[in-house]
C-alpha positions as CSV (number, residue, x, y, z in Angstrom):
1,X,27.9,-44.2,-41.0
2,X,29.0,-41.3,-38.8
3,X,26.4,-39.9,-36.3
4,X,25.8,-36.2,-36.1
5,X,26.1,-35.0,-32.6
6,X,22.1,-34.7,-31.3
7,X,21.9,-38.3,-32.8
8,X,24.8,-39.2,-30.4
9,X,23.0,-41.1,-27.5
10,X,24.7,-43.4,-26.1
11,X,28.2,-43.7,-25.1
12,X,31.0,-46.2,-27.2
13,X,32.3,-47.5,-24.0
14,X,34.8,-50.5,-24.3
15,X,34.9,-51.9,-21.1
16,X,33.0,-55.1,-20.3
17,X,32.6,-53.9,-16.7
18,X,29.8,-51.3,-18.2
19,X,27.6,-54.3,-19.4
20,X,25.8,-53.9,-16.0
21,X,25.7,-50.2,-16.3
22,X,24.0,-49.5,-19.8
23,X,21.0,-50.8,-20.9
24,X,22.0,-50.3,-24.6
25,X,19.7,-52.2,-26.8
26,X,21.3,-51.2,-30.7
27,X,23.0,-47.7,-32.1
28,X,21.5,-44.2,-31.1
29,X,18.2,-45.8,-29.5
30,X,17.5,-44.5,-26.0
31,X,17.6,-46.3,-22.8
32,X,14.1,-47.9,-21.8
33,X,12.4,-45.9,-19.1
34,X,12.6,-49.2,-16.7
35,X,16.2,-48.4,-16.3
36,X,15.5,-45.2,-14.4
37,X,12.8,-46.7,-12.5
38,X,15.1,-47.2,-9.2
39,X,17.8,-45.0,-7.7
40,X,20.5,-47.8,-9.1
41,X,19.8,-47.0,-12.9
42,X,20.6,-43.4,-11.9
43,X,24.2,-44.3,-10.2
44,X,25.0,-46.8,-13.2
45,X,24.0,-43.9,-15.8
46,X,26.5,-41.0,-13.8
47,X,29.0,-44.0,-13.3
48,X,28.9,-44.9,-17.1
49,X,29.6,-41.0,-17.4
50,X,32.6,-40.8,-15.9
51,X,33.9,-44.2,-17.5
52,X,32.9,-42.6,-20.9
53,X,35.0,-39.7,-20.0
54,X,38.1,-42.0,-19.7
55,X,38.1,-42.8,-23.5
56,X,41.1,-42.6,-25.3
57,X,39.7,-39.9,-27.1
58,X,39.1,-38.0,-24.2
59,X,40.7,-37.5,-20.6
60,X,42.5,-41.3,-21.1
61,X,45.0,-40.2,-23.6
62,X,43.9,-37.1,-26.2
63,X,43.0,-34.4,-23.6
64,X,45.5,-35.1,-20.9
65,X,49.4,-36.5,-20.8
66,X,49.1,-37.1,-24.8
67,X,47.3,-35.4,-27.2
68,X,47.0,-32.1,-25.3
69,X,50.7,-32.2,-23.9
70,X,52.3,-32.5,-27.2
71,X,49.9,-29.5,-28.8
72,X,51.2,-27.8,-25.7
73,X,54.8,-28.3,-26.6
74,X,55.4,-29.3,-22.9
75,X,58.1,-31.9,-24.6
76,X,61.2,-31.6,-26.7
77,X,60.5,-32.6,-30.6
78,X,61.1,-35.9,-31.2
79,X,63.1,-34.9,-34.4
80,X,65.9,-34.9,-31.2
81,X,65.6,-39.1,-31.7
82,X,66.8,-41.0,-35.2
83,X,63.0,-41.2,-36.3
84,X,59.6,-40.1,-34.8
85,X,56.1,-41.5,-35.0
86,X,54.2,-40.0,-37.6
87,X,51.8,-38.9,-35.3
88,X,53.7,-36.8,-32.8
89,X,55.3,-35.0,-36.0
90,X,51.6,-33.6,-37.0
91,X,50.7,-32.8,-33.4
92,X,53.5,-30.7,-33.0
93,X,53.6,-29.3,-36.4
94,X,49.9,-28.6,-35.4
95,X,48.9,-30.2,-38.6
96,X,45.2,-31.2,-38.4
97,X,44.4,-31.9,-41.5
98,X,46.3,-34.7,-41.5
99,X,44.4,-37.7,-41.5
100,X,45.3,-39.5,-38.3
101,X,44.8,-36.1,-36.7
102,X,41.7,-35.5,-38.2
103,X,40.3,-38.6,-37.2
104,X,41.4,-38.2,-33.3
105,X,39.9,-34.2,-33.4
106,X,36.9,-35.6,-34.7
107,X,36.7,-38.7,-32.3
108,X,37.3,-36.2,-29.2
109,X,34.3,-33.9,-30.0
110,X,32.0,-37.1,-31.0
111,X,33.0,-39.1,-27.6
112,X,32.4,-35.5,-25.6
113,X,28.7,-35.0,-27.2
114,X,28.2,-39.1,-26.6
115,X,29.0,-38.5,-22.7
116,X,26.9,-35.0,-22.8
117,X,24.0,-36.9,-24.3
118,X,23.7,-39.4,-21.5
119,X,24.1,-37.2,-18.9
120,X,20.9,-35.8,-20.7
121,X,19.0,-38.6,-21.0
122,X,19.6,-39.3,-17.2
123,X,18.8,-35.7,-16.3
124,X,15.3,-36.0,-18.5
125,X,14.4,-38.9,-15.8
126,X,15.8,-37.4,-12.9
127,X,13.4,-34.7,-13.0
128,X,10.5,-36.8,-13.1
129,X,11.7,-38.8,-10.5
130,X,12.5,-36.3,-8.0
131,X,9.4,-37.3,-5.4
132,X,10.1,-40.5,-5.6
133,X,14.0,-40.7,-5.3
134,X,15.7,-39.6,-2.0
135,X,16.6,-35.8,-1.4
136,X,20.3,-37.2,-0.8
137,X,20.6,-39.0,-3.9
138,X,18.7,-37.0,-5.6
139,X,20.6,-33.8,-5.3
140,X,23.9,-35.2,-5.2
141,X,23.3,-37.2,-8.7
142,X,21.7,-34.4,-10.7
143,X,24.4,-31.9,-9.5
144,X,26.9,-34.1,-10.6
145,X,25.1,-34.5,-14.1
146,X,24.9,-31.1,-14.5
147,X,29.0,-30.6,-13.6
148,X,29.8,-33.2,-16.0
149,X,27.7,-31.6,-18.9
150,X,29.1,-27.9,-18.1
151,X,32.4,-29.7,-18.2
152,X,32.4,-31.1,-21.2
153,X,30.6,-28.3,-23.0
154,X,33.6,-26.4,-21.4
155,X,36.4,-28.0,-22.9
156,X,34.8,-28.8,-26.0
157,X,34.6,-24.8,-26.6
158,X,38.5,-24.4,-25.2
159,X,39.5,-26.7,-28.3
160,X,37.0,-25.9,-30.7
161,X,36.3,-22.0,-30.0
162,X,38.9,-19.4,-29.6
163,X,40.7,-17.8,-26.7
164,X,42.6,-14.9,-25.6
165,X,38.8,-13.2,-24.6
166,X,39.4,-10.6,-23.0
167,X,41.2,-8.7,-26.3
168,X,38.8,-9.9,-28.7
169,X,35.8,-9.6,-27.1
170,X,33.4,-7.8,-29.5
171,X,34.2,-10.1,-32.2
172,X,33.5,-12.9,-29.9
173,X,30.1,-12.0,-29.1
174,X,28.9,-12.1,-32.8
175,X,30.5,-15.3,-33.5
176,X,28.6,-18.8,-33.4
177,X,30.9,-21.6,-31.6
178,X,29.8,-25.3,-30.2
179,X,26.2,-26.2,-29.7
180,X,25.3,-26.6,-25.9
181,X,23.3,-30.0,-26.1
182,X,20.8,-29.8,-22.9
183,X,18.1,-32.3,-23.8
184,X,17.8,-35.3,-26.4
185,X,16.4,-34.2,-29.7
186,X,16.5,-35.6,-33.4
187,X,16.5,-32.2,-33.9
188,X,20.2,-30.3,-34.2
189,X,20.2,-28.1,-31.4
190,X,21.5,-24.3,-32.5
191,X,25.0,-23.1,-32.5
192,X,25.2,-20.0,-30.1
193,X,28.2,-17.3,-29.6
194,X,30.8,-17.9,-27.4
195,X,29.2,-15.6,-24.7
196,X,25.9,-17.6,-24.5
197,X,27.9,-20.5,-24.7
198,X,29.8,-19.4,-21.6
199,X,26.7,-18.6,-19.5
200,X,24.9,-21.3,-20.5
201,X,28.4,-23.5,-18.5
202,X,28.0,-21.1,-15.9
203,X,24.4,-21.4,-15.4
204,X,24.5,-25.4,-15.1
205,X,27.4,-24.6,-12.5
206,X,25.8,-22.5,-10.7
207,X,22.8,-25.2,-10.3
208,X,25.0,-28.1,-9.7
209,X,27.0,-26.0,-6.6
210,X,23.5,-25.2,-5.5
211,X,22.4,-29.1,-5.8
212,X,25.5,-30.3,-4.2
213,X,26.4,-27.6,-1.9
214,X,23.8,-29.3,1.6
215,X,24.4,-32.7,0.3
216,X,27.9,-33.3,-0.9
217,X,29.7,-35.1,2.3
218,X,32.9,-33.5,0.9
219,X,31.2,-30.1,2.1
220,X,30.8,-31.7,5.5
221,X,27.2,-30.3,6.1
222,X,26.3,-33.1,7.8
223,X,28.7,-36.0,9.6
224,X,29.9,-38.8,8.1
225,X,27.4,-40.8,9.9
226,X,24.6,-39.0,7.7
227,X,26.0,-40.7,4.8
228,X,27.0,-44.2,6.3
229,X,23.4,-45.2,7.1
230,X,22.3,-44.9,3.5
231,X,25.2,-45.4,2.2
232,X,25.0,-49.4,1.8
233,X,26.4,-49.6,-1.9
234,X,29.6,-46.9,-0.9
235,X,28.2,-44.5,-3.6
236,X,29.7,-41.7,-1.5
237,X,32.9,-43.0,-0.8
238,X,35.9,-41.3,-2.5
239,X,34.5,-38.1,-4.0
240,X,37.5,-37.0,-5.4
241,X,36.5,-38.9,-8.4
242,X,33.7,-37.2,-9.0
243,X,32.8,-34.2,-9.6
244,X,32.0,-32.7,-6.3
245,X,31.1,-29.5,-5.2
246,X,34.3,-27.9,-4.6
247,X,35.7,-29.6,-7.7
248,X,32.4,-27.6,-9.3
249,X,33.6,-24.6,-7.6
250,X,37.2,-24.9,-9.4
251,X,35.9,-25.1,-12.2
252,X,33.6,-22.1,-12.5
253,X,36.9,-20.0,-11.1
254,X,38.1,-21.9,-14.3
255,X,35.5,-20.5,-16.4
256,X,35.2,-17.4,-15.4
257,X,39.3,-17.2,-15.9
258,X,38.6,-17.5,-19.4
259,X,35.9,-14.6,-19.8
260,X,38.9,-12.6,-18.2
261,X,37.1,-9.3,-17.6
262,X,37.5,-7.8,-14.8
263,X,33.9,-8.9,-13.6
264,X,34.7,-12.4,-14.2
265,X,38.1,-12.1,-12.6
266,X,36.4,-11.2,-9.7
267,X,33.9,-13.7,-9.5
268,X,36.7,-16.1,-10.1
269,X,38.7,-14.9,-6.9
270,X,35.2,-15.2,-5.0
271,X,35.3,-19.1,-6.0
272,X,38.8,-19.9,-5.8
273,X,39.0,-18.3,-2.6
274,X,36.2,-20.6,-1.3
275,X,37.9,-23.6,-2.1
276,X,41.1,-22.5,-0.5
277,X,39.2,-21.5,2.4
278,X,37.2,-24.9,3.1
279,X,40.5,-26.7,2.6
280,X,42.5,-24.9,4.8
281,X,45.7,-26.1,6.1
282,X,44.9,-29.8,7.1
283,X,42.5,-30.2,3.8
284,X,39.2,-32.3,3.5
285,X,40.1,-35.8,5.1
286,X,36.7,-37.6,5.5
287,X,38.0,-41.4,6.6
288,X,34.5,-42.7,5.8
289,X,34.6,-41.1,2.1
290,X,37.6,-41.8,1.3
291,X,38.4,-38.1,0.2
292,X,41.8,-36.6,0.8
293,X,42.3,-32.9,-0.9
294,X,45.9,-31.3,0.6
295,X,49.3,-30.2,-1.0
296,X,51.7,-32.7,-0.4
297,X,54.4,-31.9,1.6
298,X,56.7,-34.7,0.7
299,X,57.3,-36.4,-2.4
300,X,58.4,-40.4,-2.9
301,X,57.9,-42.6,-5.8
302,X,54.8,-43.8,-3.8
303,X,52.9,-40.8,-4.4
304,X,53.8,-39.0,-7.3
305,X,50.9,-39.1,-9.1
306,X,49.8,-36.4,-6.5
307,X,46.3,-38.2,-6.3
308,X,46.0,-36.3,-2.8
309,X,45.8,-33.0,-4.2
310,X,43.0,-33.7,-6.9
311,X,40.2,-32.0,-6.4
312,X,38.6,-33.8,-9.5
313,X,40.3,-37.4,-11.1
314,X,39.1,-40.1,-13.0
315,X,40.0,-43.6,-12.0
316,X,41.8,-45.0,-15.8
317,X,41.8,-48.6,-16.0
318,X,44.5,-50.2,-17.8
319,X,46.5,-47.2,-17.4
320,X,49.8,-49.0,-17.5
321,X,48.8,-50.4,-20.7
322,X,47.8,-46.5,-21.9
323,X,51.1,-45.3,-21.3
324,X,53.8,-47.8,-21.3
325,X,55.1,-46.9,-25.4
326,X,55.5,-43.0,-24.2
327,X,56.3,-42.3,-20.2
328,X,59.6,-44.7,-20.6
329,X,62.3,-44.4,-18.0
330,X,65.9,-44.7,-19.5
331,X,64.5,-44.8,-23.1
332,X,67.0,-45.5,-26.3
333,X,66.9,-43.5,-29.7
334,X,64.9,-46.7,-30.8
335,X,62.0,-45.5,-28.5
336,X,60.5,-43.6,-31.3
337,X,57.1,-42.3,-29.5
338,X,59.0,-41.3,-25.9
339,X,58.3,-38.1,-24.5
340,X,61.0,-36.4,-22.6
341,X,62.2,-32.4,-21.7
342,X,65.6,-32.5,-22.3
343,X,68.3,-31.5,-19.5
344,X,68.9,-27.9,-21.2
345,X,65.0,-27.1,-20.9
346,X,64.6,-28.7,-17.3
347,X,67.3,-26.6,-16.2
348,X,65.8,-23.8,-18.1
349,X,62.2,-24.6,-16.4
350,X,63.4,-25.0,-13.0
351,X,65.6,-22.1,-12.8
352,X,68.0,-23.9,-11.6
353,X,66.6,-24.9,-8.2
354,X,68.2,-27.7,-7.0
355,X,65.2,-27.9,-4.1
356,X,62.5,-27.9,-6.2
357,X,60.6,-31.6,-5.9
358,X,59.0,-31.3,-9.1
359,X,62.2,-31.3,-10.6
360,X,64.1,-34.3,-8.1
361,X,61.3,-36.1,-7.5
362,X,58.6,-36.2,-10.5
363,X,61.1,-36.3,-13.3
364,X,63.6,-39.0,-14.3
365,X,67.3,-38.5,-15.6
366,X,67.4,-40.9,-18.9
367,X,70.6,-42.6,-18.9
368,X,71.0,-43.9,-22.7
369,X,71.9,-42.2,-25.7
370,X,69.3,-39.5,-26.0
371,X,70.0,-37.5,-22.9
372,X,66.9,-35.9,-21.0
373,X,64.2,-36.2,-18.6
374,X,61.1,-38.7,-18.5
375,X,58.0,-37.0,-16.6
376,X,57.1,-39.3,-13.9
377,X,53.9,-38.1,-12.8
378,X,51.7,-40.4,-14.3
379,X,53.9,-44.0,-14.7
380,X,52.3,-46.7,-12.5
381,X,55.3,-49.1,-11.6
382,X,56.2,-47.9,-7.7
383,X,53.2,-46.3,-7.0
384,X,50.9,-46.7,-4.0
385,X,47.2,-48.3,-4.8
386,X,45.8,-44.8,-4.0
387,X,48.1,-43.2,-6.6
388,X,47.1,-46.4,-9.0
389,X,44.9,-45.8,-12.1
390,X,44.4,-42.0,-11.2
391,X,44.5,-39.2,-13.7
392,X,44.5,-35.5,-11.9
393,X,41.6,-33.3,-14.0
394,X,41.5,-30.7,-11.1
395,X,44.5,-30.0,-8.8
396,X,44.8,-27.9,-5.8
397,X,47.7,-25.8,-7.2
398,X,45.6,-24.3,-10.2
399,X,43.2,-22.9,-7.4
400,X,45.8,-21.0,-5.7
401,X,47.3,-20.0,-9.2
402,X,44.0,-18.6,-9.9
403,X,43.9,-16.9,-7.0
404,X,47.1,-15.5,-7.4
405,X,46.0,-13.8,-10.9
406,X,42.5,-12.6,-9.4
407,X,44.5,-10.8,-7.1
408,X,47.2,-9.2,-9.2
409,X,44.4,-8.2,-12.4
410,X,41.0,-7.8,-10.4
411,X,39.5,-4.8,-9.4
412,X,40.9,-3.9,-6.8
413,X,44.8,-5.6,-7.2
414,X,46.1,-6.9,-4.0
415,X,49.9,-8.0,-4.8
416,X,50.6,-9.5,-1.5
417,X,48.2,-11.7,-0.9
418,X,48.9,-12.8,-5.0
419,X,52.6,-13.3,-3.9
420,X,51.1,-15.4,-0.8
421,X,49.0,-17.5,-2.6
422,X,52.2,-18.3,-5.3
423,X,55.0,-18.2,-2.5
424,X,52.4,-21.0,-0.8
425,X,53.0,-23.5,-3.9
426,X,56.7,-22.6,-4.1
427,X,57.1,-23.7,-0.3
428,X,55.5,-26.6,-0.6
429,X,57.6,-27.6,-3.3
430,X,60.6,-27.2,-2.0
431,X,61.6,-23.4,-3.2
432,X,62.6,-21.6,-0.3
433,X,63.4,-18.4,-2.1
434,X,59.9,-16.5,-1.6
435,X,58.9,-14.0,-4.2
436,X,58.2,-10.2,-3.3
437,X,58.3,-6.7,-4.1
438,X,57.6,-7.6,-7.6
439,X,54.3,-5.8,-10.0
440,X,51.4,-7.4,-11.4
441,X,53.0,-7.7,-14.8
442,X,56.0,-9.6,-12.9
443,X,53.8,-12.2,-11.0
444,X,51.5,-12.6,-14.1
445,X,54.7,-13.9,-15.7
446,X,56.1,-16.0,-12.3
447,X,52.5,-17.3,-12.6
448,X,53.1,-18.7,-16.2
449,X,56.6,-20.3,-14.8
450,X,54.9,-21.8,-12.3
451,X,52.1,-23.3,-14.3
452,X,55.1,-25.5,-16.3
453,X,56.9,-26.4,-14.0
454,X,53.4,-27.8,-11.7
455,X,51.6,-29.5,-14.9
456,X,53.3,-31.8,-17.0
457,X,51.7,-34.9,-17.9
458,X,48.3,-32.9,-17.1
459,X,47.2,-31.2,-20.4
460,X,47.1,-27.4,-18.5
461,X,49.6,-25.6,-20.7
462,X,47.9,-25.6,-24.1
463,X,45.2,-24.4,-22.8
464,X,46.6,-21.3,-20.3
465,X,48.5,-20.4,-23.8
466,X,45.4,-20.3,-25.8
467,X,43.6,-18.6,-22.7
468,X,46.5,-15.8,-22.6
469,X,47.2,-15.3,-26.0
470,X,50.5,-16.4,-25.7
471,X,52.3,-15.7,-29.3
472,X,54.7,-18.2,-28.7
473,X,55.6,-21.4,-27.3
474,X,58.9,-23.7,-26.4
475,X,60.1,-25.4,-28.8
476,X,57.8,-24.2,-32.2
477,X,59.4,-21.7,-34.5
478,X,55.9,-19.8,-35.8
479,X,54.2,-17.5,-33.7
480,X,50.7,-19.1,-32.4
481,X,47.5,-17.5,-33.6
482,X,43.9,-19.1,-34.5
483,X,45.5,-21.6,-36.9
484,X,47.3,-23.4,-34.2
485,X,45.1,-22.8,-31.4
486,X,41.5,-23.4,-32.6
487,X,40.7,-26.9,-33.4
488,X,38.6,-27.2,-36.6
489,X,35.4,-28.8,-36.7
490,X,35.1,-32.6,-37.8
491,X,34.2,-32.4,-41.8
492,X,30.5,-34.2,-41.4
493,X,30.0,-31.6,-39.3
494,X,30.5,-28.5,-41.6
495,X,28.8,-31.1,-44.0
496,X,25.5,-30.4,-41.6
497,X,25.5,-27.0,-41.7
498,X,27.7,-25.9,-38.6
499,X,29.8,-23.1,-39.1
500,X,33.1,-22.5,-37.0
């Protein structure tokens, strides 16, 4: 029997490795009380969060390199092979009411509500545990809580709720989209409009940068030391993979890139730039943490998963296993579910830059029949055991994009230091050529090349088109509106009542 969304309490997580981290007795019950009686039932809880959020149906496979990459046309169609998996046919034909399709949209928004109600149920007990707990802990846990519930309320209304906002405004405000779940209820908690639905992410944000802000080592408030004597269980250590407070700071720049008036714009460049700032030229390295957030300067197999620019990654076990029938090096015509740009569009892509290490480095020349390139990003074999298992959510390079649009649509439009924020990408990656003397319009459109060519295997692109209103996209004949961008509600969902 399928479960309505406010009767969705506790996460489907099949790992055995949670057994120790959920005290689930049967279905929807609740977690006894006992198991947030000590700071450890807290840690499992957020830790069970992220695993959760590694689901297939989520950031494991639908809403990163897969699912999201092929709504995104980021790859040629695989009509290009002698057969294709039914599957990848409907994605790209965006055909949702297909039944395979149908089941995965409605598997992604009940796995997202299933992670949102935990986080719920731990912040319930969090509050009344606040004397008790200590003010490190404390703060650092229910700021992260609140991240990953503004996060997945986020992304649950940039597939489910429409884009393009800052042309449609008025008819945005009137419209009801998502629920935001904030507490556990056998009651269905009341669709609001996309604008309340926005503040509502922005508001949570706000109070998990204000939790984490004196307490997050990544924020380097306080020496390492301050961590390490508390710090038996190394709950701090790596805080890359979690959400931490400049990862919450991205993502509100994020959010308020999607409002896209010129308010917002501006109170995205505020954030971006704060993030840019604290990371500087040498980035975060905290040895005892763990954390490394920097642009790579050089390339190798080794590091190619780019795991030490993330400012936000989950850790993916079994990712080999995840990914080994679609990121295949040197495929055949036989490989019927093989993703791959071909060599026209790479060149098309890449302008031709020869230099450019996201084109010689993170993409592989197939050498069979079907001629093209393999993205490399996120295959294992070769990789360091940093790079292992990791799966990029929040990259440096999007903060400087978003920088670089703040600047050239804000208020106040300064061009140069737009161009300086792009040009600082394009060095990095090997483009020599800087870009200048060139109008907003121009860099909004170098900002759209660069997105491509940066995000592949990521999940970015479907989302910036549906963001911009792009009318068209590579490789699909029909020009984009609502149809193709706005994921429909699973049916026992309308069945309740909702309305999209």
């Amino acid at each position: 029997m399928k479960k309505f969304i406010f009767t969705l309490l506790i996460c489907s997580v099949a790992l055995s490795s949670c057994s120790d981290w959920f005290d689930v007795t049967s279905g929807s019950e609740i977690r006894e009380k006992d198991h947030y009686s000590t700071l450890a039932g807290f840690q499992q809880s957020l830790i069970g969060c992220y695993i959760s959020m590694t689901d297939n149906a989520l950031y494991g496979k639908e809403l990163s390199w897969y699912g999201l990459e092929i709504l995104g046309h980021q790859f040629n169609p695989v009509t290009s092979l002698s057969s294709k998996s039914r599957e990848m046919q409907e994605y790209e034909k965006f055909n949702y009411q297909q039944t395979q399709i149908a089941e995965n949209i409605e598997a992604t928004w009940s796995k997202a509500y299933s992670v949102i109600a935990n986080a719920n149920e731990a912040l319930t007990h969090i509050n009344e545990k606040e004397s008790s707990l200590d003010e490190v802990y404390f703060h650092v846990i229910k700021g992260e809580l609140l991240a990953i519930r503004a996060y997945m309320h986020f992304d649950l209304l940039r597939l489910y709720g429409y884009g393009d906002w800052k042309n449609r405004t008025a008819e945005l405000n009137s419209k009801k989209t998502i629920p935001y779940v904030t507490e556990l209820s056998p009651s269905p908690t009341p669709q609001r409009t996309g604008e309340e639905t926005l503040q509502l992410i922005l508001t949570d944000l706000e109070a998990s940068a204000s939790l984490l802000k004196e307490y997050d080592p990544i924020t380097r408030k306080h020496p390492a030391s301050y961590y390490t004597d508390i710090d038996a269980d190394g709950f701090f250590k790596d805080r890359t993979l979690r959400l931490n407070y400049y990862a919450v700071k991205a993502l509100e720049a994020r959010v308020l890139l999607w409002i896209g008036d010129k308010k917002s714009i501006d109170k995205a460049l505020t954030a971006s730039e704060e993030v840019l700032t604290a990371i500087g030229e040498n980035g975060i390295k905290l040895e005892d943490m763990y954390t490394y957030s920097y642009l790579i300067p050089e390339i190798s197999e080794s590091n190619r998963a780019l795991a030490s620019e993330e400012l936000f990654g989950l850790n993916v076990s079994e990712m080999p296993d995840r990914i080994t029938e679609y990121i295949v090096p040197n495929f055949l015509n036989t490989h019927y579910t093989a993703m791959y740009i071909s060599a026209n569009d790479v060149e098309q892509i890449f302008e031709g830059i020869n230099s450019d290490v996201r084109f010689t480095r993170l993409l592989s020349q197939t050498q069979g029949d079907s001629k093209g390139y393999v993205p490399m990003k996120i295959h294992q074999t070769s990789l360091d055991q940093f790079n292992k298992n990791r799966l990029s959510l929040i990259r440096l390079p999007e903060v400087y994009y978003i920088a670089a649009e703040c600047y050239a649509t804000g208020t106040i439009p300064n061009l140069d230091l737009a161009l300086e924020r792009l040009n600082k990408v394009r060095e990095i990656r090997g483009i020599s050529t800087t870009l200048e003397n060139i109008n907003a319009d121009q860099i909004t459109t170098e900002i759209q090349k660069e997105y491509r060519k940066e995000f592949f295997s990521e999940g970015v692109m479907f989302y910036y088109y549906k963001r911009t209103g792009c009318l068209s996209v590579p490789n699909y004949s029909e020009e984009m509106g609502d149809k193709q961008y706005v994921l429909p509600y699973p049916t026992f969902e309308l069945q309740s009542g909702r309305i999209q």
